[in-house]
N, C-alpha and C positions, 0 to 999 in steps of 0.2 A: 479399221475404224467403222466401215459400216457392219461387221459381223459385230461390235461391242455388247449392244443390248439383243441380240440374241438370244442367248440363253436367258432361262428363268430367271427370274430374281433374288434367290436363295443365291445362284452361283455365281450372280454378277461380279462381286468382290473380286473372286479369287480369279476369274478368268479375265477381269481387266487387266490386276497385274501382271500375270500369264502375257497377258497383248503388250502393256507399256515393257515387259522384261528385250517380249522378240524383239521390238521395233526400237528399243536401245541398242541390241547386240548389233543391229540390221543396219543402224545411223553410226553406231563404231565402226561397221566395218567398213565404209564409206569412207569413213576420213581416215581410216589407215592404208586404203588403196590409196586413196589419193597424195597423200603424202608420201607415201613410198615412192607412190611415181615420179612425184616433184623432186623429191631428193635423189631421186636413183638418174633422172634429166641433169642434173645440177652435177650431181660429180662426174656423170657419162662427158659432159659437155667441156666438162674442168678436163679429166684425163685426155680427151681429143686433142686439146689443145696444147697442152703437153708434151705428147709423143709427137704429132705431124702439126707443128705451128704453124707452117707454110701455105697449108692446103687449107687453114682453116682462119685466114685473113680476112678472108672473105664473111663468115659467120662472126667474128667480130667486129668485124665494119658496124653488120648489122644490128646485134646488138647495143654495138653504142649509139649508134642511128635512133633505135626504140628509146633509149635512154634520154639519148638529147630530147626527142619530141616531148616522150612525157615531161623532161625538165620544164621545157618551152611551155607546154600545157597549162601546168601546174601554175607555173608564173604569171603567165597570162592572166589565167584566171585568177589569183589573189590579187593583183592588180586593177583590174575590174572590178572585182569584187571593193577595192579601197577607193579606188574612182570613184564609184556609184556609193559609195555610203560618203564621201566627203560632198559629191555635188549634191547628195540628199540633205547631210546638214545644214549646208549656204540656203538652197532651195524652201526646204521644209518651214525655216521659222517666216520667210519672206511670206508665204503661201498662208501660214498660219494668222501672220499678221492680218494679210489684206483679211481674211476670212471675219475674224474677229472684228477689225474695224466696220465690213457689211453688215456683221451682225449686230454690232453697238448702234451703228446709225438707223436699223430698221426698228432696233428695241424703241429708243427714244424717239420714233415716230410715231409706232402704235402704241407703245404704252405708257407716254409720259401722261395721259390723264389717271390712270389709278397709281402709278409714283405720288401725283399731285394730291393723289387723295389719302395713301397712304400717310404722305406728310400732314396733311392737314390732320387727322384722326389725331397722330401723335399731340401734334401742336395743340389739339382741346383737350387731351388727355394732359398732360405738362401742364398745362396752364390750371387746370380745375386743380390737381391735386396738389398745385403750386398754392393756391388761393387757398386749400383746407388747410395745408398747412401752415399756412403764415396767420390762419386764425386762431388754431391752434397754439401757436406761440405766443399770440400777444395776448391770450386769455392763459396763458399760463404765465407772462409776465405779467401782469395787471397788477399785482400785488408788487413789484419789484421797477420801481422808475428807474433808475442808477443802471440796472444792467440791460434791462429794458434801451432805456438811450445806447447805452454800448452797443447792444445786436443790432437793434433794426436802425436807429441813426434816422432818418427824416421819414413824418408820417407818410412823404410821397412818396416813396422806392416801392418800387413795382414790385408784389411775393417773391418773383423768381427773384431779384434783386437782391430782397431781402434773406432769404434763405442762403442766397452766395454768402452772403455777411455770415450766415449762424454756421455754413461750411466752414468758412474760414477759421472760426476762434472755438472750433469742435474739439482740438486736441488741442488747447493754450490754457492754461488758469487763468480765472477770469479776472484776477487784478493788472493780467498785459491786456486787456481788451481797449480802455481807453488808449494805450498807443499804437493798437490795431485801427482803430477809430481816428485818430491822428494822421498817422499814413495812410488812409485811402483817402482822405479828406484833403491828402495836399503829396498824392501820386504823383503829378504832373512835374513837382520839385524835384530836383535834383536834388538827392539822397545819398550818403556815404553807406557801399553795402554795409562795414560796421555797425553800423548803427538801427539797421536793418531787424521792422521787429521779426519773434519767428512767428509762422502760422502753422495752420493745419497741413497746407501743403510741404513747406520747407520742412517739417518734422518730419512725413512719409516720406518724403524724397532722402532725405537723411538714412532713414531706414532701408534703403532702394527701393522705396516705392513711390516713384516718379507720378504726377494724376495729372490726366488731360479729359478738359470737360468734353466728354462724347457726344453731349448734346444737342450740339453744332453742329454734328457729321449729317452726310446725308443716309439713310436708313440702309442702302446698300454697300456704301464701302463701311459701316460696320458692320455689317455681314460678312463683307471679304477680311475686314479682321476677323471675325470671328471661326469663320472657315478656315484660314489655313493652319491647319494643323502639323503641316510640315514645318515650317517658319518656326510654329511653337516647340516642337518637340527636336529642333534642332536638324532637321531635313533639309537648311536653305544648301546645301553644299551638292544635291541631287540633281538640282536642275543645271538642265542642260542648256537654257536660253537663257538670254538677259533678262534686267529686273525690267524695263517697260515690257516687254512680252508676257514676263511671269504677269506681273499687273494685270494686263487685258485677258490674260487666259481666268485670270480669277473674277474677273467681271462680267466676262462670259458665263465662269459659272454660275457664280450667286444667280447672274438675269434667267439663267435657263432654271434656275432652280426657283425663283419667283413665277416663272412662268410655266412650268409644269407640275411643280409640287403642290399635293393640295392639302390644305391647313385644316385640320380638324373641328369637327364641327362644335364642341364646347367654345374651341379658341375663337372662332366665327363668331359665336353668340357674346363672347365676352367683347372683341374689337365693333361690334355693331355700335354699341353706346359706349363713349369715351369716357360720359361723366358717370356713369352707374361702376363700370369700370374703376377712375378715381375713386369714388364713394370705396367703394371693398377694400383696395390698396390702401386709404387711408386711415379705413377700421382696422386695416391687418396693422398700419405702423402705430394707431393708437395702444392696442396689446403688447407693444413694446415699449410704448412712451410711460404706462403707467407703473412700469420698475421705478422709471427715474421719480415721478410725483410724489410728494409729501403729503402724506393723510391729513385730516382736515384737524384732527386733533394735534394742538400746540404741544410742540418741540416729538413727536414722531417723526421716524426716518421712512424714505423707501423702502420697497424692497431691494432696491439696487444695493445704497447703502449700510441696512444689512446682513447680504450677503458680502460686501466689501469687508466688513467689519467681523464677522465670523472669520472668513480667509485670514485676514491682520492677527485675529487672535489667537488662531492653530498657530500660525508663526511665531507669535510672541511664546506660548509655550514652549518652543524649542527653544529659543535665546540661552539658555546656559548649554545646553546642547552645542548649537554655533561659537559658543563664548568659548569652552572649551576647545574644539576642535582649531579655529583658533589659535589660540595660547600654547596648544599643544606640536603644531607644526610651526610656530613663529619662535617660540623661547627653547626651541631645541639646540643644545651644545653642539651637536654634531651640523647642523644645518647652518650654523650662527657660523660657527668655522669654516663651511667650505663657502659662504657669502664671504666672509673676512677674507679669505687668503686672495682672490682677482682685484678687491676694492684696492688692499694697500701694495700689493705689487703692481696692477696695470692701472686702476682708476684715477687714484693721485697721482702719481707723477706722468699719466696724461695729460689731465687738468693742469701741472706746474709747468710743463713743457708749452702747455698751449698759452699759458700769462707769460710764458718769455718772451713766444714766436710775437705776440700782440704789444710785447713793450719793445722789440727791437724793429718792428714792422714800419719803415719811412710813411708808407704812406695811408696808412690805420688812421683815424681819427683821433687827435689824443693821448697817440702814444708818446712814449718817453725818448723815443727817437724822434719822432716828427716835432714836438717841444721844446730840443736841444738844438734841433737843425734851426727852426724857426728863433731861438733865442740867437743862434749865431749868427743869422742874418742882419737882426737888427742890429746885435753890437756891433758887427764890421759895417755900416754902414755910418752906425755912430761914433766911430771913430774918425780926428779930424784929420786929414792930407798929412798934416806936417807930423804924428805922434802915430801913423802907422808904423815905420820903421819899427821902432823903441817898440811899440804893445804885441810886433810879430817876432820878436829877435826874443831866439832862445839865450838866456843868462847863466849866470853858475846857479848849481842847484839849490841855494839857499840867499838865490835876489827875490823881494816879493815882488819885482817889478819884470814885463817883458811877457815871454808868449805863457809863461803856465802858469800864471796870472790872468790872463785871457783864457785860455780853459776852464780855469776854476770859476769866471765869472759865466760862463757857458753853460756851467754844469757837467764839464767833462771831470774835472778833478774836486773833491770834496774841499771845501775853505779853507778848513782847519788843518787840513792834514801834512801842509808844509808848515806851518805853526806848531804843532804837538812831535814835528819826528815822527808820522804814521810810519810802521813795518814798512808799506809798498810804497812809500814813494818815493826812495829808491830806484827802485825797479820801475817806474812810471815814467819817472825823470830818463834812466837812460835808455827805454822805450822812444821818448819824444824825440833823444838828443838822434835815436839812429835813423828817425826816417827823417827830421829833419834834412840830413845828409842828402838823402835818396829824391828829398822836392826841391834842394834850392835850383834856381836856375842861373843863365848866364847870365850877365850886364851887356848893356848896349853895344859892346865891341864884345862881345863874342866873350869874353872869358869867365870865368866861374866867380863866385860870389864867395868871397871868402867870409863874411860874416852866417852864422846860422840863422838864417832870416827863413821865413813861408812868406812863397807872393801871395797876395792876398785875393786874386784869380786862384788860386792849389787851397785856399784853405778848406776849402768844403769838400775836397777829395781830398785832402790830408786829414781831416778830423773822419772821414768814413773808414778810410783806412788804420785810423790806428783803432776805430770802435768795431774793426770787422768780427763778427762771431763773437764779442766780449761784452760782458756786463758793468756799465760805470757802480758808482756808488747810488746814483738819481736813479736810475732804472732799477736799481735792486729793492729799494725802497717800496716804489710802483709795483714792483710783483710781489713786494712781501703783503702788499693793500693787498691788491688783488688775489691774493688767496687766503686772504685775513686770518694770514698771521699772528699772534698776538703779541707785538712790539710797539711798548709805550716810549715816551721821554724819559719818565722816572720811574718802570719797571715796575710801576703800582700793582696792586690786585694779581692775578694770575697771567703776569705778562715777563715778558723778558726786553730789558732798555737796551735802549737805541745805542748805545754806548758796549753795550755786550756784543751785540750783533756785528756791530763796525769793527771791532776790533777781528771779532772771528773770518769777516770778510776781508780786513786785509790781510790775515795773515796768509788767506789762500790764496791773495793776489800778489804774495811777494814776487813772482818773477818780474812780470811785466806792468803791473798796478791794475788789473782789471782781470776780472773773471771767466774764464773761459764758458760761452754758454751752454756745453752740454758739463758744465761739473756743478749745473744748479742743486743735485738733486745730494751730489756729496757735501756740498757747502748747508742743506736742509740737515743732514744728519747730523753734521759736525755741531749744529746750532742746536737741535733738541736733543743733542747725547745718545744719540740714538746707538746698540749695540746690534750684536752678526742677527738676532732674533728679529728686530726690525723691518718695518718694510722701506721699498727703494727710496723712498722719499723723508725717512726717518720717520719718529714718533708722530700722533695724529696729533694734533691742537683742538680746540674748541668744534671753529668752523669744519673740519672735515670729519668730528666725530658727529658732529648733526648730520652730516652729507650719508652716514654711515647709517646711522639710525634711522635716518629714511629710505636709507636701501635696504633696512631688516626689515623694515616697518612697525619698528621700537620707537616710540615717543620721539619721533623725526621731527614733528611739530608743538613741539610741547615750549610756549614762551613767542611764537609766532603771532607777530599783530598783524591780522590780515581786516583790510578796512573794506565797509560795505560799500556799495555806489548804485545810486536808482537810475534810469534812463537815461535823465537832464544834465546831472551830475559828470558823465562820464567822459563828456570834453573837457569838462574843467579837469577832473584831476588827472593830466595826464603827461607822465615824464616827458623830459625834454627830448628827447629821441623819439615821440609821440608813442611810447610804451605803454599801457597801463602799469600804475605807479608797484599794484600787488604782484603781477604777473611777473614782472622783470627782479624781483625782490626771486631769484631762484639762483646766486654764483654765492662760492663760499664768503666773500666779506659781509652778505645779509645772511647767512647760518650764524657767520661767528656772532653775528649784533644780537642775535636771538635771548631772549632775557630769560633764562632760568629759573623756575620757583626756587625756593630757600632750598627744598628738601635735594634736589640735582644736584646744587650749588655743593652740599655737603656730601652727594654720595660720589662728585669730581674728587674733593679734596681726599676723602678717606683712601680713593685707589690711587691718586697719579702719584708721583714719586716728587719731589722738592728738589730744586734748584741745587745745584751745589754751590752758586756765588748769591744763593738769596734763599736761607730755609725757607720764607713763608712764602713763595711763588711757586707756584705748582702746573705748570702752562699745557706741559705735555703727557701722554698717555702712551705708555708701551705695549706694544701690539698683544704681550703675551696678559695682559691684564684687562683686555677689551672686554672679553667675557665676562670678568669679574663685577664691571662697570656696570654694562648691561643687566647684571643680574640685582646689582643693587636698586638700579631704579626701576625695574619692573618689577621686583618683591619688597614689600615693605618688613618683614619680618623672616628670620628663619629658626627655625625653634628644632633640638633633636627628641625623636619620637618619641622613647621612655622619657626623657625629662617632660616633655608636653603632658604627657596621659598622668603621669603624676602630680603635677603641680598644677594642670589646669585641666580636670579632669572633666569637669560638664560641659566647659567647652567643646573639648575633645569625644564627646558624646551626642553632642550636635552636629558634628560633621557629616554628611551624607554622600555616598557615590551619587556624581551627575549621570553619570551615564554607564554603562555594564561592558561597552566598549575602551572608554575612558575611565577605568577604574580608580586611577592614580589620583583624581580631579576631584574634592569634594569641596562640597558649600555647608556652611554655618545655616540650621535651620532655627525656628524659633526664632523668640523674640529678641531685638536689639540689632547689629549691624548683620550682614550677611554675607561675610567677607568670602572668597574661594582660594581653597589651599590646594597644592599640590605637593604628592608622595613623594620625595626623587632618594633614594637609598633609606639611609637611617635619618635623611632631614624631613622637615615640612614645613615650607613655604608657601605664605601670604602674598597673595597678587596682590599689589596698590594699588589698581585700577582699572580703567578703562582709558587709553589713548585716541587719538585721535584714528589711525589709520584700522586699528582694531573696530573701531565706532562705526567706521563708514565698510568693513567690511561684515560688518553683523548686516546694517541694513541693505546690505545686496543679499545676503543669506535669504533675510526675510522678506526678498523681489519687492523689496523698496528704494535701488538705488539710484545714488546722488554720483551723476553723472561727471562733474568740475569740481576739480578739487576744490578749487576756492570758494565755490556754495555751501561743498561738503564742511570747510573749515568754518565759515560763517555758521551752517546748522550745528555742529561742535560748540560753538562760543555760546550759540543761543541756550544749548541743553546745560553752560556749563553756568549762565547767568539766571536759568531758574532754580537750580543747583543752589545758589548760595542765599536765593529767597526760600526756598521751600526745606531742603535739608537740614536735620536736627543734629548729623553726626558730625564728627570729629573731622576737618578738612584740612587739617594743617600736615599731614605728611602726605597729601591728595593732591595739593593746587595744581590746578591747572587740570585735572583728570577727574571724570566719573567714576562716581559710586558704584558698586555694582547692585545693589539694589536699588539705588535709584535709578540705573537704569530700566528698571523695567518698570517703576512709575511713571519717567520720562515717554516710554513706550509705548505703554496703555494710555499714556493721556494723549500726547502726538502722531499714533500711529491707530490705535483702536478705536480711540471715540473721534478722532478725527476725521468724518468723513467726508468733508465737505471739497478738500481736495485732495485726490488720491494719484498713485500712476498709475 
């Protein structure tokens, strides 16, 4: 190494390597002596041992001697080693603390005067640019008394006061601001959250973003918010100390960093004066304020408004775009089907399973069990002393007098049906007569009772037991409401009479007179005729095919009166279960209520099939015909393609592709309706309209959406009552459904020129 540079510098190169080559060879040969010798020690020492093990006890003594020690060593030392880092972590935070506490308490001796004045600064700063601003607002409301009263509320509220207020109703339309106004004006009342208006806050908070006025805080712990970075970026899991240590260690920081950092001198020159300061900040938030201001000339917009209004109107040009897209994933066969097949195999007879569990439930509210029980208390009670006997004592099965007489007034046995000869009552009769047998008890000397009496202590475990897991005639009634059914008295209109159905239920209750509750769903099929293509719960009715169509999102709501309610209003109208009266309108007996335009009414009757004990009753619908259904009331017309082009040939020339991805999809252009057809084989199909669930998913397309269904229905109803002011067309095979051009009148005039409230 000291011969390296040597030589000339021409031959450095080649004579370094020359040097690094020897002194590799030089350094191998090193560690092959040495190794050799180690291993040539190691088997020398092994074969000694070996041949003369005697002589060489001694030699192993002492290597395991060396062994032990270093064992002992080693141990030792990691021992130590964990000692001294456990007493360091007990010690370390202890030491840290007190350290930190000396330094907090000398901080806040030397330098609470420029803390004092730091705050002070802030506080003229706040307050000036509180006061520009609350001038600002009230010379921009001056012209506006009505909203004016709403923001600022009493001439005396102090700016920052008032400003909290214009916080508050920053994200609220400004027709909730009087019962924003309302509730801060009588906060101190005990208020039902319900009823609770929302504000600016409860809407961020909604969105996760939670606000806590900071302006409260003192200047350095939001600094210590603002510093730790770990915290933010999910590092709390790092430290090693507790949270009051972490605290102080970050208080320490900020203060060291208040007290050695030095602040720039712009930044200097701008904290010197707080009001020249405000002054800038309040001309920089005027450059923002004057988007929102209204030019001086009558009926111009901001600029806010707009650009609101361009954005609405890019959107509204796609609308057939949306509309298509769409119709084209919602009225798909294939799609329509694999929704169909869960609905009528798992969904319904979910739903009918669950109106059993609720009408055999003792102790449900209102159920047909807890009604029956509660009927049979009073009548045993209203029976006198002397005429128990006689109204417990089972008779022959055609006395009207005695115990099944007393059932039937309970509601265990239907009235009439020892009167008429029902199929089961038979079977019910010698049901009562066996467990009679199995309650009566002994007489006062001990021996059995030979008349078939119930004591009238057993009769409330005699009537549970004979209704165990069974459905009477009363409770099947009850679940046929509750899944609205459609069984009249006299089988009117598209219904099936109470006289059909009784009969079908006794005949499946011929063993015993009562229905076994898990064969609800065969006694369903046996009632709508349901065949092997069916689903578990037999054909669909009325109510479950609306159930259905709101799970396609096919004119689910089409015939739904859903009623408005303003703030004041909304204690009064409210179900007796303190519901709201619309929101609770959501189980099948208010689908079936649902009123149908005429044109539904006739595309039910064309697909379901007729009665066979009443041709003109058409109640139920066969799963294999769903699609067909569907298709009639989503298409008003289906026409095939050569006949079309020939016989309505300029129509057919007006047709236009919506879209080059949606080719299938064209709209009628030109003058008069503008209806949208679609290609599917050799047919071509007229869309009827626009639905409800179709309407409220355009305007989330066009990031205008209507969050609560029941708004979204209410803004439906409203589009659909200037509809029959404004529209010239043909609405009779429509009701109830938008136009499709007039939707985009509706659109332009609600969504484009509408800017005075946006989302």
């Amino acid at each position: 190494n000291f011969l390296r540079n040597l030589p000339p510098p021409a031959f450095q190169h080649g004579f370094h390597q020359l040097m690094n080559g020897m002194g590799s060879m030089l350094v191998s040969s090193y560690v092959w002596v040495i190794l050799s010798f180690a291993i040539s020690s190691v088997l020398w020492f092994a074969m000694v041992v070996v041949i003369y093990p005697e002589q060489m006890l001694t030699a192993l003594a002492c290597a395991g001697g060396l062994a032990a020690v270093f064992t002992t060593m080693l141990t030792g030392l990691k021992n130590t080693k964990d000692e001294l880092e456990r007493m360091l972590h007990e010690e370390i935070p202890e030491v840290l603390e007190l350290v930190c506490d000396t330094f907090l308490d000398q901080y806040d001796k030397i330098s609470s005067g420029s803390s004092k004045r730091v705050i002070a600064t802030y506080r003229k700063l706040e307050e000036e640019l509180a006061e520009r601003t609350h001038a600002y607002v009230k010379h921009r409301l001056e012209n506006n008394s009505l909203i004016k009263q709403d923001v600022l509320g009493d001439e005396k509220k102090l700016p920052k006061e008032a400003l909290g207020c214009l916080f508050t109703r920053a994200l609220v339309k400004s027709k909730l601001w009087k019962e924003i106004l309302h509730q801060e004006q009588h906060e101190d009342e005990h208020q039902n959250p319900e009823d609770v208006v929302q504000t600016t806050d409860t809407v961020l908070e909604s969105l996760g973003l939670p606000q806590e006025d900071t302006t409260k805080m003192h200047y350095l712990d939001l600094r210590m918010r603002l510093e730790d970075k770990e915290r933010e970026e999910g590092g709390e899991n790092i430290h090693k100390y507790g949270p009051d240590l972490q605290q102080k260690l970050m208080k320490v920081y900020v203060r060291m960093q208040d007290v050695h950092m030095e602040t720039p001198s712009d930044v200097n020159e701008a904290l010197s004066n707080p009001k020249r300061l405000a002054k800038c900040m309040h001309r920089a938030n005027l450059a923002k304020f004057k988007t929102l201001e209204h030019p001086k000339e009558a009926g111009s917009k901001s600029s806010l408004q707009i650009c609101i209004q361009s954005l609405n109107e890019e959107q509204v040009d796609q609308v057939d775009l949306y509309l298509v897209e769409h119709l084209d994933d919602t009225l798909s066969q294939v799609d329509i089907s694999e929704l169909v097949t869960p609905f009528v195999e798992t969904t319904i007879p979910v739903e009918v399973q669950k109106q059993v569990r609720f009408a055999l439930d003792m102790t449900r509210q209102d159920s047909s069990a807890q009604q029956l029980y509660d009927q049979l208390r009073r009548k045993k009670n209203s029976i006198p002393r002397r005429q128990v006997k006689q109204r417990l004592t089972l008779n022959r099965q055609n006395d009207p007098d005695g115990l099944m007489s007393f059932l039937a007034d309970i509601g265990v046995v239907e009235r009439t049906a020892q009167r008429r000869n029902a199929a089961h009552y038979n079977g019910l009769f010698h049901r009562v007569e066996g467990l009679v047998s199995d309650w009566k008890r002994e007489d006062e000397e001990g021996h059995d009772v030979k008349d078939p009496i119930v004591d009238p202590r057993d009769l409330e475990g005699f009537v549970h037991e004979l209704l165990k897991h069974r459905i009477w005639w009363g409770a099947m009634e009850s679940i046929l409401k509750n899944i609205g059914f459609p069984m009249t008295v006299d089988g009117s209109g598209n219904s099936v009479s109470r006289d059909v159905v009784m009969k079908e239920f006794e005949s499946m209750s011929v063993k015993d007179g009562f229905l076994p509750s898990d064969k609800i769903l065969d006694f369903l099929r046996k009632v709508t005729r349901a065949d092997i293509a069916d689903g578990a719960a037999g054909r669909l009715w009325k109510g479950e095919m609306v159930m259905l169509m709101q799970h396609l999102k096919i004119c689910g709501f089409v015939g739904k009166q859903v009623r408005s309610q303003s703030g004041k209003d909304k204690k009064k109208n409210r179900s007796a279960h303190g519901e709201d009266i619309d929101i609770a309108d959501d189980g099948l007996p208010e689908m079936a209520l649902q009123e149908w335009p005429e044109w539904m009414v006739r595309a039910w009757d064309r697909v379901a099939p007729p009665l066979p004990s009443n041709e003109s009753a058409r109640p139920f619908l066969p799963r294999t015909l769903i699609y067909k259904f569907i298709k009639e009331i989503a298409f008003a017309r289906e026409e095939n393609v050569r006949n079309f082009k020939e016989k309505e040939s300029e129509t057919y020339e007006k047709l236009k592709i919506v879209d080059e991805e949606y080719d299938s999809w064209k709209k009628e252009e030109g003058e008069g309706p503008k209806y949208l057809w679609v290609n599917r084989g050799k047919s071509l199909l007229r869309v009827r309209a626009i639905w409800q669930e179709c309407f409220l998913d355009l305007l989330t397309k066009v990031h205008n959406p209507v969050q609560d269904m029941k708004e979204g229905l209410l803004l439906f109803n409203s589009a659909l009552q200037d509809q029959r002011n404004q529209y010239h067309g043909d609405l009779k095979d429509m009701e109830g459904l938008l136009a499709v051009d007039f939707l985009h009148t509706w659109l332009q005039k609600n969504l484009v020129e509408r800017t005075s409230e946006v989302s």
